[in-house]
C-alpha positions, 0 to 999 in steps of 0.5 A, spaced: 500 500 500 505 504 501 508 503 494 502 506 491 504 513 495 511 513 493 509 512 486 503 518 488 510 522 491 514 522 485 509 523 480 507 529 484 514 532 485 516 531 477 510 535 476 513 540 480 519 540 477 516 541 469 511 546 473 518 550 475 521 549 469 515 553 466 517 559 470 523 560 467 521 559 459 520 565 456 513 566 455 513 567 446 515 559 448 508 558 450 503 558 446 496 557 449 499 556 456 499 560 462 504 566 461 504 568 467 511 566 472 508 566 478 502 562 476 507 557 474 510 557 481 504 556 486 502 550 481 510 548 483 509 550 490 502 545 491 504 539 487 510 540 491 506 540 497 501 534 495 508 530 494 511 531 501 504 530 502 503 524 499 511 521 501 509 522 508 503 519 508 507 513 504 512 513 510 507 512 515 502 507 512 509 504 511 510 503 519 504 502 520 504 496 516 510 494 519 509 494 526 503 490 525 507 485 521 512 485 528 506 484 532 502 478 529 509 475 529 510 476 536 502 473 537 504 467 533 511 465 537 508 466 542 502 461 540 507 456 538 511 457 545 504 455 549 503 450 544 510 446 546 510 447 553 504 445 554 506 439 550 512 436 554 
């Protein structure tokens, strides 16, 4: 599931970079396009933000899932330790 939000992150972050590049094309390489600098910008700035975003929430499920990998396999040693020592 956390590999969903880094693919998510990275598509955001490269967006983010052609955004800012845009800022720096003169505006007659642009026809039909926003010519604006500025608007260039806050289009980086909130495909930036959404990518930070998006690659925290990617780390967090991350951990999530793992600690919830480590604890169900602490349940299960333990269930197999009962199981063995109830046996002898």
């Amino acid at each position: 599931m956390s590999r969903n939000f880094y693919i998510l992150a990275g598509s955001f972050l490269l967006f983010a970079l052609v955004a800012g590049g845009m800022t720096l094309i003169p505006s007659s390489f642009q026809p039909g396009l926003p010519a604006n600098g500025t608007l260039w910008r806050t289009i980086a700035l909130v495909f930036l933000l959404l990518g930070l975003a998006s690659a925290l929430v990617g780390i967090m499920t991350n951990l999530f899932e793992q600690v919830d990998r480590h604890g169900e396999e602490a349940r299960q040693a333990a269930r197999r330790k009962r199981r063995r020592d109830r046996g002898f």
